[in-house]
C-alpha positions as CSV (number, residue, x, y, z in Angstrom):
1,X,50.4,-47.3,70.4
2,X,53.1,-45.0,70.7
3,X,51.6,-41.8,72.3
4,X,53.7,-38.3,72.8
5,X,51.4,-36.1,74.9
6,X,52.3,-32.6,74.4
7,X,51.6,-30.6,77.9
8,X,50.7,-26.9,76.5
9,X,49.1,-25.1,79.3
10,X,51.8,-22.9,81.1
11,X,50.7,-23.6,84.4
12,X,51.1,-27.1,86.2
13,X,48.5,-26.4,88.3
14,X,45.5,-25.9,85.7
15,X,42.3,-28.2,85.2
16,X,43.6,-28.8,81.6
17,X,46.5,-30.9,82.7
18,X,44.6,-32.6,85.4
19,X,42.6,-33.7,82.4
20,X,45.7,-34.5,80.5
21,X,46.9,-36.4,83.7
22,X,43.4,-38.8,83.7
23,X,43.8,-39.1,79.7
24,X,47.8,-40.3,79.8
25,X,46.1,-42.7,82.9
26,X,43.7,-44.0,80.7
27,X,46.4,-44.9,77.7
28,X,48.5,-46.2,79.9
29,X,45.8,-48.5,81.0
30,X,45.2,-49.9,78.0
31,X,48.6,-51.3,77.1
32,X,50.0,-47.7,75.4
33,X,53.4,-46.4,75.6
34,X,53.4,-42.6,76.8
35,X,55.6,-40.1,76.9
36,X,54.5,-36.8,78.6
37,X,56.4,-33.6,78.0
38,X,55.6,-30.2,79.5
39,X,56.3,-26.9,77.1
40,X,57.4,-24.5,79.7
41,X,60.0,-26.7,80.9
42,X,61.7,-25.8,77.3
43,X,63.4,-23.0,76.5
44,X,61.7,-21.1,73.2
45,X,62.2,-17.5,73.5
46,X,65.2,-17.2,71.4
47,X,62.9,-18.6,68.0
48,X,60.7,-15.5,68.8
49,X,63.9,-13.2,67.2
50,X,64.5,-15.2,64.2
51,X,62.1,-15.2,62.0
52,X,61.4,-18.0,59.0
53,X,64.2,-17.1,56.5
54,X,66.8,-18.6,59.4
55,X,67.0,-22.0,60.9
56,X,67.3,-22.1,64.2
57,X,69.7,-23.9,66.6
58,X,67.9,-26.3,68.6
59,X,69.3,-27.5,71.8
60,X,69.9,-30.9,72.9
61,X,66.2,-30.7,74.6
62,X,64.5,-29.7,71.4
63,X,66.8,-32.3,69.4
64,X,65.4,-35.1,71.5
65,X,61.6,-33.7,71.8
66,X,61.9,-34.0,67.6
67,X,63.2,-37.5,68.0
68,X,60.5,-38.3,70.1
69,X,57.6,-36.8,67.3
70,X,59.3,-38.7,65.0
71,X,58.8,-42.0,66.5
72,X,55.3,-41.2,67.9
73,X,52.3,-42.4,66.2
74,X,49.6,-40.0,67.8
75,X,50.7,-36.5,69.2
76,X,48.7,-35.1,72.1
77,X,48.4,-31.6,72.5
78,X,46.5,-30.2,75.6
79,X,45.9,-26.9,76.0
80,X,43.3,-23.9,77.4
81,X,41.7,-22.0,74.3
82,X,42.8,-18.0,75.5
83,X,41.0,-15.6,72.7
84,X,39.9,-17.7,70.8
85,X,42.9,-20.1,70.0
86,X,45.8,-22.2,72.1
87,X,48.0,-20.0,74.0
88,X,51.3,-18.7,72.6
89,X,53.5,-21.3,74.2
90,X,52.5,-24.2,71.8
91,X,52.0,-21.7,68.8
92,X,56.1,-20.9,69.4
93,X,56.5,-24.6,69.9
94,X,55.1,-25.7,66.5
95,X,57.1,-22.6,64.8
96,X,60.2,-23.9,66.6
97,X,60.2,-27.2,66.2
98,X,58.1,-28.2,63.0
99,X,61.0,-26.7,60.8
100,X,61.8,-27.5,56.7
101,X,63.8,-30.7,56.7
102,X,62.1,-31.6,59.7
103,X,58.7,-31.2,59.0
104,X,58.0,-31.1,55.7
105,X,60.7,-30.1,52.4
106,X,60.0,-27.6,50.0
107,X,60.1,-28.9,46.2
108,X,62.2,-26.9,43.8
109,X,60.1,-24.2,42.5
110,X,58.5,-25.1,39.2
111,X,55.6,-22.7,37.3
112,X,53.1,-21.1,39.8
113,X,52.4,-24.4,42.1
114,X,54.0,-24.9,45.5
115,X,54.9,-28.6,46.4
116,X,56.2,-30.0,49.4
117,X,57.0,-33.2,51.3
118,X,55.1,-33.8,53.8
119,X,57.9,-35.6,56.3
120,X,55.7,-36.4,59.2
121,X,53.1,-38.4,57.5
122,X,51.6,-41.8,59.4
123,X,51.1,-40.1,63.0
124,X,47.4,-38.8,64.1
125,X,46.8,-36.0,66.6
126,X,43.9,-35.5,69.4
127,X,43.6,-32.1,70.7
128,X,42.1,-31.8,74.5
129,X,40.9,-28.4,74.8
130,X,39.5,-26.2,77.8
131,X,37.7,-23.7,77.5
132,X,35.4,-20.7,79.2
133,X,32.8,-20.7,76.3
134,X,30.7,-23.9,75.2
135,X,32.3,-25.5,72.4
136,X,28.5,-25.4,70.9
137,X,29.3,-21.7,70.6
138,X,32.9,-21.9,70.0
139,X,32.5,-24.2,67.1
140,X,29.1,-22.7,65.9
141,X,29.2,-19.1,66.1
142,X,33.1,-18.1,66.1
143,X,34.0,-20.9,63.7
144,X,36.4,-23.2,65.5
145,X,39.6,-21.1,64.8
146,X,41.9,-23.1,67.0
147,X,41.1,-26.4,65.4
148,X,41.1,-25.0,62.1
149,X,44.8,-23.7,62.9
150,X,45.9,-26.8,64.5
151,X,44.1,-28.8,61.8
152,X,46.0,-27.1,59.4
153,X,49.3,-26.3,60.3
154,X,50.0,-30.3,61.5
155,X,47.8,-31.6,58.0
156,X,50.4,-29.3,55.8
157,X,53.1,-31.7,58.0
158,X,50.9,-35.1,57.1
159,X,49.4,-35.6,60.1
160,X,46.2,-37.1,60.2
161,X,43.5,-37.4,61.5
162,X,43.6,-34.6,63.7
163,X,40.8,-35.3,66.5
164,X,39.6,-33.3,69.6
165,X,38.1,-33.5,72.4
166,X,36.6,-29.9,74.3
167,X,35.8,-29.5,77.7
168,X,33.6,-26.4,78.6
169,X,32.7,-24.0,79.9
170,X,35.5,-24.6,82.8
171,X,34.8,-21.3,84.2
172,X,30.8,-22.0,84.7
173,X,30.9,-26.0,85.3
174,X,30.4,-27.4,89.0
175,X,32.6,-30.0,90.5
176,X,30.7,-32.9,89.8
177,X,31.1,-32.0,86.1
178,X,34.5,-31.3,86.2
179,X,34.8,-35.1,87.7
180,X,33.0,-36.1,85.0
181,X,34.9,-34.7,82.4
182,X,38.0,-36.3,84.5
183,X,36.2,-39.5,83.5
184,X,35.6,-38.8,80.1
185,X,39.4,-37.6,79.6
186,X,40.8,-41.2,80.8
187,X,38.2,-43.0,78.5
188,X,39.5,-41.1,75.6
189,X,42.8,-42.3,76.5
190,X,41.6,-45.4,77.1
191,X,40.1,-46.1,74.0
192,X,43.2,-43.7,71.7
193,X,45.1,-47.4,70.7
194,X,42.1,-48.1,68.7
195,X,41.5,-45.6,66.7
């Protein structure tokens, strides 16, 4: 399986992409081909001034990072859950780089229906997720937000299924649970080529 693992944490240092670190081991392991990218190694600040009526000029970097989305078959992300959905960095990411003609292509409007291609179609996602609350809570009582956006916003693309895998509460856990979610993050890479 070709697997593009989507670094979204803006920190290199965080317990979210040590877990991302034990995952990529894990797919690696079982005979997957990885590529890992980090977000804030790229350059998105200039999409926050255009707005959706103009298409923006990606650079070379962003050129290639769609190339290599294109020829994935399960996209990665991994990122902390900061109120109550992923930080801004990957939200800016998806705005910037799942663009019409890219991403999915508009039909012609006809009557009161909106249709659309949906150009990524074929590829599957996993989401790893920190967070401080349980994701008992988080999924119970606020409602999952951040899956329901992810969900959505890479399902109105084609991709599917979107899966994920929480890890929480990072903030109250002790070490030996944090080792064992280390485990439990190369096992799910481990056993991604199957799925």
């Amino acid at each position: 399986m070709k697997i593009l693992v989507i670094k979204s944490h803006p920190r290199d240092e965080s317990y979210c992409h040590a877990l991302t670190d034990e995952y990529v081991k894990g797919a690696l392991q079982a005979g997957s081909e990885v590529e890992v990218v980090k977000l804030n190694s790229f350059s998105l600040e200039q999409h926050l001034k255009e707005g959706h009526q103009v298409k923006p000029d990606l650079s070379p970097e962003l050129l290639s990072l769609q190339k290599s989305i294109s020829t994935a078959e399960c996209l990665v992300f991994a990122y902390p859950t900061w109120w109550t959905t992923p930080p801004a960095l990957l939200k800016l990411f998806i705005e910037s780089l799942f663009i019409s003609g890219f991403a999915f292509r508009y039909h012609k409007k006809e009557g009161l229906l909106v249709k659309w291609d949906k150009l990524l179609q074929g590829k599957a996602a996993r989401l790893l997720v920190t967070m401080d609350s349980p994701p008992l809570f988080y999924k119970l009582l606020i409602g999952d937000p951040g899956y329901k956006m992810m969900k959505g916003s890479l399902g109105f693309c084609g991709i599917k299924p979107v899966r994920r895998s929480y890890f929480g509460s990072v903030k109250m856990s002790s070490p030996q649970k944090k080792k064992e979610w280390l485990n439990k993050a190369y096992r799910i890479g481990e056993k991604e080529r199957r799925l």
